[in-house]
Residue frames as qw, qx, qy, qz and C-alpha x, y, z in Angstrom:
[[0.732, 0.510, -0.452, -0.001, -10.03, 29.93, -11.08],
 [0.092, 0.439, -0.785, 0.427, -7.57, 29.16, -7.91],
 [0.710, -0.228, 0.411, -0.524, -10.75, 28.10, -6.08],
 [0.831, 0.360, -0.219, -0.363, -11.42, 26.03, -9.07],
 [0.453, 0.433, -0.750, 0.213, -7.58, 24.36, -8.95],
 [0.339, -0.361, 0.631, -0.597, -7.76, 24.13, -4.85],
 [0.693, -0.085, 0.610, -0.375, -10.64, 21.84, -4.78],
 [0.823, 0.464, -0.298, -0.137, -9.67, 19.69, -8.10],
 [0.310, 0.462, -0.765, 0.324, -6.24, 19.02, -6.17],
 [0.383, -0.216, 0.696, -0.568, -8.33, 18.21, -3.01],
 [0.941, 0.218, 0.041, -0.255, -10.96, 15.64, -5.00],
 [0.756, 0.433, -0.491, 0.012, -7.90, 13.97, -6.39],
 [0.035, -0.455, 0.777, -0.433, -6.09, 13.71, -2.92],
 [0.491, -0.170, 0.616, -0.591, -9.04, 12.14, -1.88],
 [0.849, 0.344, -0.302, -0.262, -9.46, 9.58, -4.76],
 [0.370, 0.483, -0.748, 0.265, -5.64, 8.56, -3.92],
 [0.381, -0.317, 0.629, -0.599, -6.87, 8.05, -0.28],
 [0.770, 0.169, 0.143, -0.598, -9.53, 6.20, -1.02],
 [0.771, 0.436, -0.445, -0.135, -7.67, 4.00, -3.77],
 [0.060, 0.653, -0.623, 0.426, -5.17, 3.62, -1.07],
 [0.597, -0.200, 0.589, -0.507, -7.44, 2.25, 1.76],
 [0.944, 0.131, 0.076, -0.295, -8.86, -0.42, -0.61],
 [0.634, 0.508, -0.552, 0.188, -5.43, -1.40, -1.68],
 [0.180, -0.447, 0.714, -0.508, -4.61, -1.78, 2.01],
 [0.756, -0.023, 0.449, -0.477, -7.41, -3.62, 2.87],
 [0.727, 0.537, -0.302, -0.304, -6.64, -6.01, -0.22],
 [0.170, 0.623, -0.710, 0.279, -3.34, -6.33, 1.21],
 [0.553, -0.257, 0.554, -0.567, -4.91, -7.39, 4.59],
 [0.893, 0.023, 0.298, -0.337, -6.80, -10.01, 3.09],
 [0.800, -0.163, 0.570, 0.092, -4.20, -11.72, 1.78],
 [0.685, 0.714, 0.133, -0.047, -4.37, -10.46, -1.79],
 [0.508, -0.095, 0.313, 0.797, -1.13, -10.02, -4.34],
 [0.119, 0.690, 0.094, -0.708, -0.53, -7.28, -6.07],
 [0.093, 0.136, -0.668, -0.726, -1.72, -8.33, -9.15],
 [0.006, -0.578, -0.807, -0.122, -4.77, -9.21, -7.72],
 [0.145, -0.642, -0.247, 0.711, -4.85, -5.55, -6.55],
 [0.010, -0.362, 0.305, 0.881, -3.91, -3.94, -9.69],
 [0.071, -0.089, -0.702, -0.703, -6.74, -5.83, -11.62],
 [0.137, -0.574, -0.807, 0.020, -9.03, -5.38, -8.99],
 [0.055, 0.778, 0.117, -0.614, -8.64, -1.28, -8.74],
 [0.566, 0.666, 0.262, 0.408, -7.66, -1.17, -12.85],
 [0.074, -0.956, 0.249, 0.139, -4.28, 0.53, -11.91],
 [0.452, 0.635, -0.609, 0.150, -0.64, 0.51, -13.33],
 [0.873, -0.307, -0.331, 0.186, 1.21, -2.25, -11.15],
 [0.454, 0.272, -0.320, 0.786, 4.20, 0.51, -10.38],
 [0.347, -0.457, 0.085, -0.814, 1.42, 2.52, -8.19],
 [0.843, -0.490, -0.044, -0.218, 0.17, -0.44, -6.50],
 [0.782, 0.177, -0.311, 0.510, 3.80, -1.53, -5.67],
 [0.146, 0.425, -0.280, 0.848, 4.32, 1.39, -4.39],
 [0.673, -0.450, 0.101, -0.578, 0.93, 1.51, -2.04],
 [0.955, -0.205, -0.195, 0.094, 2.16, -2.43, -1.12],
 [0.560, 0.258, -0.334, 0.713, 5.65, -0.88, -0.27],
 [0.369, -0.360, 0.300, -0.803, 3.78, 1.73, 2.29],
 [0.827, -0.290, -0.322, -0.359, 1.34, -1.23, 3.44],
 [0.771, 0.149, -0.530, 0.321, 4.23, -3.26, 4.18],
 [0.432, 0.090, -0.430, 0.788, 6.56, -1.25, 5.95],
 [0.328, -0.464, 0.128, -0.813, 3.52, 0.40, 7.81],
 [0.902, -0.209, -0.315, -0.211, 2.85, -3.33, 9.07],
 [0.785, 0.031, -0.408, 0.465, 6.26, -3.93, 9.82],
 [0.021, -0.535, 0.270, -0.800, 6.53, -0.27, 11.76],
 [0.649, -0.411, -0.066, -0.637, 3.07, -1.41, 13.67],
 [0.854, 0.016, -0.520, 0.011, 4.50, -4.90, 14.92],
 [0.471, -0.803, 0.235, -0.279, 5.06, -5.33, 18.39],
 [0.093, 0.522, -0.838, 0.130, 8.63, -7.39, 20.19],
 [0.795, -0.277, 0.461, -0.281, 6.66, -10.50, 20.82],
 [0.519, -0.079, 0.834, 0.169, 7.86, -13.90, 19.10],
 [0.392, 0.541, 0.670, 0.324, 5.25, -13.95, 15.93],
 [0.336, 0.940, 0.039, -0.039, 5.63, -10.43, 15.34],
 [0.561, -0.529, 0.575, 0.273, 9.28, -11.04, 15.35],
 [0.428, 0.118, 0.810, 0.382, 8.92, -13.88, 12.78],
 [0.269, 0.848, 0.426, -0.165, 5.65, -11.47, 11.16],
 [0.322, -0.810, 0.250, 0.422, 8.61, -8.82, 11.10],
 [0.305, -0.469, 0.702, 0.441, 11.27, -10.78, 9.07],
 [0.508, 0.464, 0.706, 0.166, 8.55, -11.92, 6.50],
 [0.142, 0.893, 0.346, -0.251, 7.89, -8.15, 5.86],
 [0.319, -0.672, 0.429, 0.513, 11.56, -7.34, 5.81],
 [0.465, -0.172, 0.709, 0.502, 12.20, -10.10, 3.15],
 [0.473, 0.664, 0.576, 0.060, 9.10, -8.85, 0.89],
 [0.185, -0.904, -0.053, 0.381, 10.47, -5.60, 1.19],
 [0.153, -0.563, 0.616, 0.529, 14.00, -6.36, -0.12],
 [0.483, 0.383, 0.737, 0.277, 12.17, -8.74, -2.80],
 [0.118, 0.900, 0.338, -0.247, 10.53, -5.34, -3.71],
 [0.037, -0.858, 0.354, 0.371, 13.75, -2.86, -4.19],
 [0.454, -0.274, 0.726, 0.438, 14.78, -5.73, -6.65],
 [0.524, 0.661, 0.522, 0.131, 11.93, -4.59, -9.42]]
């Protein structure tokens, strides 16, 4: 029965993952997150959330040159657009 629980929690971690990466990659190409949520058939508060990690994992990854700079402050301002749903 514990086994049983163990690897039901571990299939589902890895679904999230999974749901995760394509939402990233979504991201990447340019997509909104309504094209996300109707292209994985999820809630829009879950992809928000996975575009709120995307983001601010872009904006972590960005290096001090000029266009990440300006790359930077684009990320920032989606961000605070974000914390205003």
């Amino acid at each position: 029965m514990e086994e049983e629980a163990r690897r039901q929690k571990y299939e589902h971690q890895q679904q999230q993952e999974e749901l995760s990466s394509k939402a990233y990659k979504l991201f990447s190409e340019g997509k909104t997150t309504m094209e996300v949520v109707i292209a994985l058939n999820l809630r829009a508060p879950e992809i928000i959330n996975m575009y709120r990690e995307y983001l601010f994992n872009t904006y972590n990854s960005s290096t001090t040159s000029r266009s990440s700079t300006i790359m930077s402050l684009s990320i920032l301002k989606r961000l605070a657009l974000l914390e205003c749903i």
